[in-house]
C-alpha positions in Angstrom: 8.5 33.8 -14.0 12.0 35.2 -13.7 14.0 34.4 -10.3 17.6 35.6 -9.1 20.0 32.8 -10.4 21.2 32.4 -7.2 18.0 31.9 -5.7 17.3 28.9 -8.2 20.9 27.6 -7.9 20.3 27.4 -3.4 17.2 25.6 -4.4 18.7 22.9 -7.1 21.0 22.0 -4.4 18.0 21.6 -2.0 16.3 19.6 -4.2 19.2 17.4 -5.4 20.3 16.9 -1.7 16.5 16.2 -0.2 15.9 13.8 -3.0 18.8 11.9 -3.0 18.2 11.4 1.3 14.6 10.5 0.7 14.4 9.2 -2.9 15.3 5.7 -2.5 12.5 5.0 1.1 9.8 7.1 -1.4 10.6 4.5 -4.5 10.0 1.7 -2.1 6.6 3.7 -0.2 5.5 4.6 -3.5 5.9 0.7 -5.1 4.6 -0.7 -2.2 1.6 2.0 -2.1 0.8 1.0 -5.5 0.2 -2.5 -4.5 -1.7 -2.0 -1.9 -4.3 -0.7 -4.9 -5.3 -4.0 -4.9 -4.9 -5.9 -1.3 -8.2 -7.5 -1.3 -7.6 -9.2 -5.0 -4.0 -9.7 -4.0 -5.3 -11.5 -0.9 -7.8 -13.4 -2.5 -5.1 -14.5 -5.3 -2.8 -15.9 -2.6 -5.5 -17.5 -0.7 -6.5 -21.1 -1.5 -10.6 -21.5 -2.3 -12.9 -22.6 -0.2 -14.9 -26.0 0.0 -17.9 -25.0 2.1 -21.4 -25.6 1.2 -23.5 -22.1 -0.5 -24.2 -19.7 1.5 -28.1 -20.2 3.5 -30.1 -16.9 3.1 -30.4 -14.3 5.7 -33.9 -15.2 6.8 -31.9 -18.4 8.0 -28.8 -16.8 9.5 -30.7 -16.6 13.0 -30.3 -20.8 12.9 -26.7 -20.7 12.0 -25.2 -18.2 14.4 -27.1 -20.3 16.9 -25.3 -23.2 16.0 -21.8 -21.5 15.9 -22.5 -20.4 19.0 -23.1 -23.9 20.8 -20.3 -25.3 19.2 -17.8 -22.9 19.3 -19.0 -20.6 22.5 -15.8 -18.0 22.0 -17.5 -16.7 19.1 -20.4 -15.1 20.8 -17.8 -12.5 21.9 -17.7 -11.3 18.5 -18.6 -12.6 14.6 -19.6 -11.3 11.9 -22.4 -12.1 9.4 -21.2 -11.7 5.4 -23.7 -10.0 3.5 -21.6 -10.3 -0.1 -20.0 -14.2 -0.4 -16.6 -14.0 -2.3 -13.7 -15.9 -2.1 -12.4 -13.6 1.0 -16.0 -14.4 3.0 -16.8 -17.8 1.9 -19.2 -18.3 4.8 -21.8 -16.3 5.9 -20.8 -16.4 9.5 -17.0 -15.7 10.5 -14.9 -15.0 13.9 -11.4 -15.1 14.5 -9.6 -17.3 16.8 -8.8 -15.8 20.3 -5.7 -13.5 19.8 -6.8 -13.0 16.1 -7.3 -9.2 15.9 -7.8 -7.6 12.6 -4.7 -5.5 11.1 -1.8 -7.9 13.6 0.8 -9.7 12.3 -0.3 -13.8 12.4 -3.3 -12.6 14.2 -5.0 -15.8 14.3 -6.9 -18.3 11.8 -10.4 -16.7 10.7 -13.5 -19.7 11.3 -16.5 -19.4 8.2 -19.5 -21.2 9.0 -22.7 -22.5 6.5 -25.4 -24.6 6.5 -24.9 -28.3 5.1 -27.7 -29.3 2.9 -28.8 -31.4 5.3 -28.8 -28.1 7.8 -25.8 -29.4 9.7 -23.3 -26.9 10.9 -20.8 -26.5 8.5 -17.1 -25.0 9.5 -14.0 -24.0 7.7 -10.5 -22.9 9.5 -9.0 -20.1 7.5 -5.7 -18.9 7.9 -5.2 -16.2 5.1 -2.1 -15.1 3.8 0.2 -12.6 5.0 1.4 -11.3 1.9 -0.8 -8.1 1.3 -0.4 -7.1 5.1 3.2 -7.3 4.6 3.2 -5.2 1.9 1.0 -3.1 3.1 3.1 -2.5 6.2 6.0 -2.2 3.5 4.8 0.8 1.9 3.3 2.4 5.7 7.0 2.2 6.9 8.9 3.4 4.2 10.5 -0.6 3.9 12.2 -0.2 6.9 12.2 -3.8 9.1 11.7 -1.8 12.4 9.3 -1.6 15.0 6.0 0.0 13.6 6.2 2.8 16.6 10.1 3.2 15.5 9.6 3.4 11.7 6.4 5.5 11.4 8.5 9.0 12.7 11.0 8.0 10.6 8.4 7.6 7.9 6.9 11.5 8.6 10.4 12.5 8.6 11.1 11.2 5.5 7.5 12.6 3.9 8.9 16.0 5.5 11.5 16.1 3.0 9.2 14.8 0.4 7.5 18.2 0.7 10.9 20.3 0.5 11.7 18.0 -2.6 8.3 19.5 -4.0 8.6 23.4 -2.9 12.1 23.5 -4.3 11.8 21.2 -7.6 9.2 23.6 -8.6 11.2 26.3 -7.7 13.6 25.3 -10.1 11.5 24.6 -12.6 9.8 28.2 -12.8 11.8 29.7 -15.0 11.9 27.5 -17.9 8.1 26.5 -16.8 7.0 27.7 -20.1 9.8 26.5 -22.8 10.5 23.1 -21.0 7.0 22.3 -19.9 6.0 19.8 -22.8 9.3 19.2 -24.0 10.6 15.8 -24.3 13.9 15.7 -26.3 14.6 12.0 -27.2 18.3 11.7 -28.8 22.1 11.2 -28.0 22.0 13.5 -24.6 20.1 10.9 -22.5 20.4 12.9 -19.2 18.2 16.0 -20.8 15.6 13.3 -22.0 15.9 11.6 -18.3 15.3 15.4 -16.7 13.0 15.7 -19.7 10.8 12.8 -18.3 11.7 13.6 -14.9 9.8 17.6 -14.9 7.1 16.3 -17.0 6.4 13.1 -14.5 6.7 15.6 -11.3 4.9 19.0 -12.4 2.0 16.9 -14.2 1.2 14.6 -11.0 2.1 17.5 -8.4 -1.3 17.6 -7.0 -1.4 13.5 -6.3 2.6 14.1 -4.7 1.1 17.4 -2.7 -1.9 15.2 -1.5 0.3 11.7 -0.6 3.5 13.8 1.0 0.5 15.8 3.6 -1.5 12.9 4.3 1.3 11.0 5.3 2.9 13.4 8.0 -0.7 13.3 8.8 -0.9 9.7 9.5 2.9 9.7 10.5 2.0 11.7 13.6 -1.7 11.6 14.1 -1.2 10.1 17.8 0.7 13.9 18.4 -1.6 15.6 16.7 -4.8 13.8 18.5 -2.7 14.5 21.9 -2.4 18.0 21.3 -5.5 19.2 20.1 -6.8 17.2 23.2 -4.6 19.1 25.3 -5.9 22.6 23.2 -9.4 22.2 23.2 -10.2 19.5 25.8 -11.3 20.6 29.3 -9.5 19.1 32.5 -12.0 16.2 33.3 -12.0 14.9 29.3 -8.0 15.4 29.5 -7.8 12.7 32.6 -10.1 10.0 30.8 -8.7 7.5 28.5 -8.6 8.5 24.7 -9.8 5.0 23.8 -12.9 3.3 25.3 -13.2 0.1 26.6 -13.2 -2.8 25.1 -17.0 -3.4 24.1 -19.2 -6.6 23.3 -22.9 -7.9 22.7 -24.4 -10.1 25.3 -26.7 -12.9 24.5 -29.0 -12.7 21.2 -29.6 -9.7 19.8 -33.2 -8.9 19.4 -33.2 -7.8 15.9 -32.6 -10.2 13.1 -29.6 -9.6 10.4 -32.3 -9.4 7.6 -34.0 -6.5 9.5 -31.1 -4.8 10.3 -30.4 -4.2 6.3 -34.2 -3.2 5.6 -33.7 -0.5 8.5 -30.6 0.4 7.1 -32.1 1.0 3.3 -34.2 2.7 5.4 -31.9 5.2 6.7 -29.1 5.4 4.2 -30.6 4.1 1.0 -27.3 4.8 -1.0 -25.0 2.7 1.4 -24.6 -1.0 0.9 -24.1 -3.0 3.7 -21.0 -6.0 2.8 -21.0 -6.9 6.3 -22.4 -7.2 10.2 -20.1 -7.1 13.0 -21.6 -7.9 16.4 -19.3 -7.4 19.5 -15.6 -6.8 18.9 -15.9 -3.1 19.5 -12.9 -2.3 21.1 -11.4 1.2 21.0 -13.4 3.8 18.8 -15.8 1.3 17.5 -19.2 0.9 18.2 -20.4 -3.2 19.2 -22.6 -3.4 16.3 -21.4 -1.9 13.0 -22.7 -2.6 9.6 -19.6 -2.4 7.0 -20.3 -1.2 3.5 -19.8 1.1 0.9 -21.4 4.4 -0.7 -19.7 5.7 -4.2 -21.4 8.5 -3.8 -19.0 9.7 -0.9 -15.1 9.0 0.6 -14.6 6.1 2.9 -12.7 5.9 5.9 -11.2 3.0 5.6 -9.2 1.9 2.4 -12.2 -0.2 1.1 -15.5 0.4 3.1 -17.1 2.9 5.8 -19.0 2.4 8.7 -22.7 2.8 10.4 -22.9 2.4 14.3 -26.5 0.9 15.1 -28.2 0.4 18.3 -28.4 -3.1 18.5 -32.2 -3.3 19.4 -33.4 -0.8 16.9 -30.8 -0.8 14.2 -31.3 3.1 14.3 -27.9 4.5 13.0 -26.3 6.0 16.4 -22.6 6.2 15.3 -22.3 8.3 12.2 -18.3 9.2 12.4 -16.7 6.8 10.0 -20.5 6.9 8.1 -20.3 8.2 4.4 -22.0 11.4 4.0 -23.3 11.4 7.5 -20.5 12.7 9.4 -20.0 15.8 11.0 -16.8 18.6 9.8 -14.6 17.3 11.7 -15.2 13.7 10.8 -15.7 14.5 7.3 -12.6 16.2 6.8 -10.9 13.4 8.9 -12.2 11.1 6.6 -10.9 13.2 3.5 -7.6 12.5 4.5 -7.7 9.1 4.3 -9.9 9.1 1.5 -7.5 11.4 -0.6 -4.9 9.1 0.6 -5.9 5.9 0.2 -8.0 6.5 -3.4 -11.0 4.9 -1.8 -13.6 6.4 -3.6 -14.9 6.0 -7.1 -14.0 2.6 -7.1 -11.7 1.0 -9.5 -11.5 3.6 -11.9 -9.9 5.5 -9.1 -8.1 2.9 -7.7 -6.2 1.7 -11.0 -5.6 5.8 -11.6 -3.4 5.7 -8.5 -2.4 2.1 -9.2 -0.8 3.9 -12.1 0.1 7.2 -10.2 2.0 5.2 -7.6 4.0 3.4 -10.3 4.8 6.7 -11.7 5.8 8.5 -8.6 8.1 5.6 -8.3 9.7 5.7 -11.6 10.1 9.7 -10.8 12.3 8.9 -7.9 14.0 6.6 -9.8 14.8 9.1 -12.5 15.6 12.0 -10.1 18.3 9.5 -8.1 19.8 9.0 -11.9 20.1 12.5 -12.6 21.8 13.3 -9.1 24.4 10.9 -9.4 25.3 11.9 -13.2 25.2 15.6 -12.5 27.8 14.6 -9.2 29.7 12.7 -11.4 29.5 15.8 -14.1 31.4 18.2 -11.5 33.9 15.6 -10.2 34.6 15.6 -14.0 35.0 19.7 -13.8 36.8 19.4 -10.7 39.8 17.3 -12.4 39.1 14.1 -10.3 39.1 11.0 -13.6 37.9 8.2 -12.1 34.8 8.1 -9.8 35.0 9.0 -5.6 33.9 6.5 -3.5 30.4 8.4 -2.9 29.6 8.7 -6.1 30.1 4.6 -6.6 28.4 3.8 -3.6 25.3 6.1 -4.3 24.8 5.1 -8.2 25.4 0.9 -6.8 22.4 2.0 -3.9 20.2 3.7 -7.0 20.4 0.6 -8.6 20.1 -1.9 -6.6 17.0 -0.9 -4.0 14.7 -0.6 -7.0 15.2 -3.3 -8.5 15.4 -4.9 -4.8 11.9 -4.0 -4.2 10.9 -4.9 -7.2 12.1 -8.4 -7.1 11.9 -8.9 -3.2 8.0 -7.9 -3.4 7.4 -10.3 -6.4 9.2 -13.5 -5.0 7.0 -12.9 -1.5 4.3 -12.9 -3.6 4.7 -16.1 -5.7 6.2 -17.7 -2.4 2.6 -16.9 -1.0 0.7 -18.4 -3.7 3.1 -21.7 -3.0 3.1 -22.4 0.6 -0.4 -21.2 0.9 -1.7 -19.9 4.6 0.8 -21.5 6.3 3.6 -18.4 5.2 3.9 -16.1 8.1 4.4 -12.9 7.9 7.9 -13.6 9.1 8.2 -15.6 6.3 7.6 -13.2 3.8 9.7 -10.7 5.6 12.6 -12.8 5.4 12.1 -13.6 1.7 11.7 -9.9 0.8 14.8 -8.3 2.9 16.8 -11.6 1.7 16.6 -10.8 -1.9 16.3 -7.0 -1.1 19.9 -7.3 0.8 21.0 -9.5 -1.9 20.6 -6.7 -5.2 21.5 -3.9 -3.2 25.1 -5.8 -2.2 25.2 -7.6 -5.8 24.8 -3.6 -7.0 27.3 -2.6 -4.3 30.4 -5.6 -5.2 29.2 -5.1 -9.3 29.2 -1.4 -9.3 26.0 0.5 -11.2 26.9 0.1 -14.6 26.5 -3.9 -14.9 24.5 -4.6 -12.2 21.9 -2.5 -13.9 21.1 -4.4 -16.6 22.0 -7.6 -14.1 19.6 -7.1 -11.6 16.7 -5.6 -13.8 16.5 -8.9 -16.0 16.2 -10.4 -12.2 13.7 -8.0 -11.0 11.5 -9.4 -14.6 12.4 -13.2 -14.2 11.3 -12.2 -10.3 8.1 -11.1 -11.5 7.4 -14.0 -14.0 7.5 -16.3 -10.7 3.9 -14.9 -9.9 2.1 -16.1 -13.1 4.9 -19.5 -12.3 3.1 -19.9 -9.2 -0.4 -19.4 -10.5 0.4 -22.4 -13.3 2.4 -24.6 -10.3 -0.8 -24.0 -8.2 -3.2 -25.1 -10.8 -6.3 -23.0 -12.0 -8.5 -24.7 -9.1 -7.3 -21.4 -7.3 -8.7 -19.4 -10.0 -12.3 -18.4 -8.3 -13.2 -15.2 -10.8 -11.6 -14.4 -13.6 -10.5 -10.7 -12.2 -7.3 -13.2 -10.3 -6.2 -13.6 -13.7 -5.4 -9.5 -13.8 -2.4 -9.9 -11.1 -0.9 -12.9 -13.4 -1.5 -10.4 -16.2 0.0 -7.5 -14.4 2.8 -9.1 -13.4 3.7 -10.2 -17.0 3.6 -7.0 -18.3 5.9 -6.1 -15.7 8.4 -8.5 -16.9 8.1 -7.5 -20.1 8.8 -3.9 -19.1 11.8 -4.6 -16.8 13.5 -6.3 -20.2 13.3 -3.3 -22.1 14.7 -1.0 -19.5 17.3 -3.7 -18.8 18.3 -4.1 -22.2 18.7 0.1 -22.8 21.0 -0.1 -19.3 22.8 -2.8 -20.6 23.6 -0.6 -24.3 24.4 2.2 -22.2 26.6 1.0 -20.5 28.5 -0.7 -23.4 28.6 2.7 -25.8 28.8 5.3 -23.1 31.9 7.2 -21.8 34.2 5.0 -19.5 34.0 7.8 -16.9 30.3 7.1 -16.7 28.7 6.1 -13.2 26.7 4.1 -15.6 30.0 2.2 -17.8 30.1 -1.6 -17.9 33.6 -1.3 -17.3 34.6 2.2 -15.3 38.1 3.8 -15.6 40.3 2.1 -12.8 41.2 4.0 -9.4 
């Protein structure tokens, strides 16, 4: 496809501009996202195992959540009854400690309950780690430190761009669509084989970038978009009432027994299994008795299980909004938003697919920061200035040195859950990520790109070796399944990774031009 060369010049510049603004947030969303692949194994990795006795079987439940219930009276309010025991739901009764909402920072400790041999009451205080909701709340705000009601426009801002990025990188791409496609040319001109890599990693994940940069404006300003299609379609008297409902509970003992409640579920959805019970709790949009669970055979809603609403006399399926392949249009294509977004279907095929995606979308904002800054430095050249601006100092030192700040930050917060166990807030890990964060970017900043590239990459890997360090430190009693070993394992491979790219950045910048944004030692000013 042939367009106007000035046309395709207007939208290089676009591109090149948008990218460089939102690049470095979408390297940090994008490593972050990647993560969060894995928050439950991540979670279970950082939390310490637990010592109560095996789980009793749910003809027996009814006895135990009596129990919990005279001796701990608060959890009436709300509990839940585990229907899969893992290391994250050691117990087959749980609740949460007044205050201890799901999805708030320090929420509260989480109580599991079991049966003694000796039928006792059995209970174990829980506080799990912080680590995966920190990262998680990492990648929703873009690794900015502010306010979650702050950061999240600035986030759909930022995802805004993203979408120019796209419309106007392919735009420039069109007309050597054809001849550059499949090319890679690996030689002495490493900026063609970096915009090589760069066209290839872009135009062959487009539709994953297309699907990520939508979702999240979506999610970015779904309270706006819930309050004006209120406003659009909503009459006066449904316009006045609260958006939310009231907070909802279960009082006294339900008359139908967990066991029954999964038969009549089978029953009515015999491709969904149930992973949990929740009785009370139902504040906002949720029903007081949900069954949590999972059905491959359809998106979820939430990033790792959907939901059935059940009377909670009959167990008949009332609620079907957040149900997998029971919801209405709306609901369904509600649902495919956050499904699309969050990969939660197909299970862990899918889920190391955009493990591996995210990584990659990372690296391609990497690579498209790289190529910015040398084609800058390429027409200060032209324009007769010999040693680098300011600018062009300051962005190649901030290219650097957030990546590889993320990179390590995110991988010490890890290891330094795994070491003070539950006890790390999530202020904690906050102020051990933005510590070393702050510390690359200004090492990169005083250093200049050229050697703090290979500098803070072979930090970034001895960074990520501290995860399988704490695992060893920690001692394999931590080790409940052998799946834990995978993050130790990842993590390595990491390492190993990070060494190579340090080592090329650290040849570049000894045998290339002394003009280079990327020279060990730059022409003086």
């Amino acid at each position: 496809m042939k367009l106007p060369t000035d046309l395709v010049r207007m939208y290089k510049e676009i591109h090149g501009w948008v990218g460089i603004v939102a690049g470095l947030a979408l390297f940090i969303a994008f490593y972050a996202g990647a993560l969060t692949m894995f928050e439950e194994p991540l979670q279970r990795w950082a939390s310490p195992p637990s010592t109560l006795a095996p789980a009793p079987s749910l003809e027996r439940t009814p006895e135990l959540v009596a129990k919990v219930k005279a001796a701990y009276p608060q959890a009436a309010r709300g509990y839940e009854v585990n229907l899969v025991i893992d290391a994250a739901h050691p117990g087959r009764v749980s609740w949460r400690a007044p205050g201890g909402k799901r999805g708030e920072h320090g929420g509260g400790a989480t109580y599991f309950a079991s049966l003694a041999p000796d039928g006792s009451l059995q209970v174990e205080k829980q506080q799990r780690s912080e680590v995966a909701n920190f990262i998680d709340v990492l990648h929703q705000q873009v690794g900015l430190p502010f306010p979650h009601w702050l950061a999240m426009p600035i986030m759909g801002g930022v995802s805004l761009l993203y979408v120019i990025a796209m419309i106007s990188g392919v735009a420039v791409l069109l007309p050597s669509l054809v001849s550059d496609l499949f090319a890679l040319r690996i030689g002495r001109n490493v900026k063609r084989m970096w915009l090589d890599l760069h066209n290839l990693l872009g135009l062959m994940s487009l539709p994953f970038h297309i699907i990520i940069a939508l979702t999240a404006v979506v999610f970015a300003f779904h309270d706006e978009f819930y309050g004006a299609q209120r406003l659009a379609f909503s009459d006066a008297a449904s316009r006045a009432r609260p958006m939310m409902r009231a907070e909802a509970s279960i009082d006294g003992t339900p008359t139908i027994t967990p066991l029954r409640i999964v038969q009549r579920l089978q029953e009515q959805a015999p491709g969904f299994t149930p992973h949990q019970i929740v009785y009370g709790q139902g504040g906002g949009i949720l029903p007081a008795l949900r069954v949590q669970g999972t059905d491959p055979r359809y998106g979820q809603r939430g990033p790792t299980y959907g939901i059935a609403g059940l009377d909670p006399d009959t167990a008949e399926i009332v609620d079907r909004n957040y149900m997998p392949g029971m919801q209405d249009g709306w609901a369904a294509t509600t649902t495919g938003l956050f499904t699309l977004h969050f990969g939660s279907f197909g299970g862990y095929p899918i889920r190391w697919t955009y493990f591996l995606m995210g990584l990659a979308g990372a690296f391609l904002f990497y690579t498209g920061n790289l190529l910015w800054v040398e084609s800058r430095r390429k027409r200060e050249r032209k324009a007769g200035a010999v040693t680098q601006t300011r600018a062009t100092r300051v962005l190649g030192a901030l290219t650097v040195g957030v990546p590889t700040g993320c990179v390590a930050g995110t991988a010490v917060t890890l290891a330094a859950a795994k070491l003070a166990g539950p006890s790390a807030s999530y202020g904690l890990h906050s102020a051990v990520y933005y510590g070393v964060f702050l510390g690359c970017t200004l090492w990169a900043l005083v250093r200049g790109a050229g050697r703090a590239g290979s500098e803070l990459t072979v930090l970034a890997a001895a960074a990520m070796l501290t995860v399988p360090a704490a695992s060893l430190l920690r001692g394999r009693g931590w080790y409940d399944a052998g799946e834990l070993l995978l993050v130790d394992a990842a993590a390595a491979v990491m390492a190993i990774a990070l060494l190579a790219i340090a080592r090329s950045a650290w040849r570049r910048a000894g045998a290339g031009t002394r003009d280079s944004v990327w020279a060990a030692r730059p022409l003086a000013s």
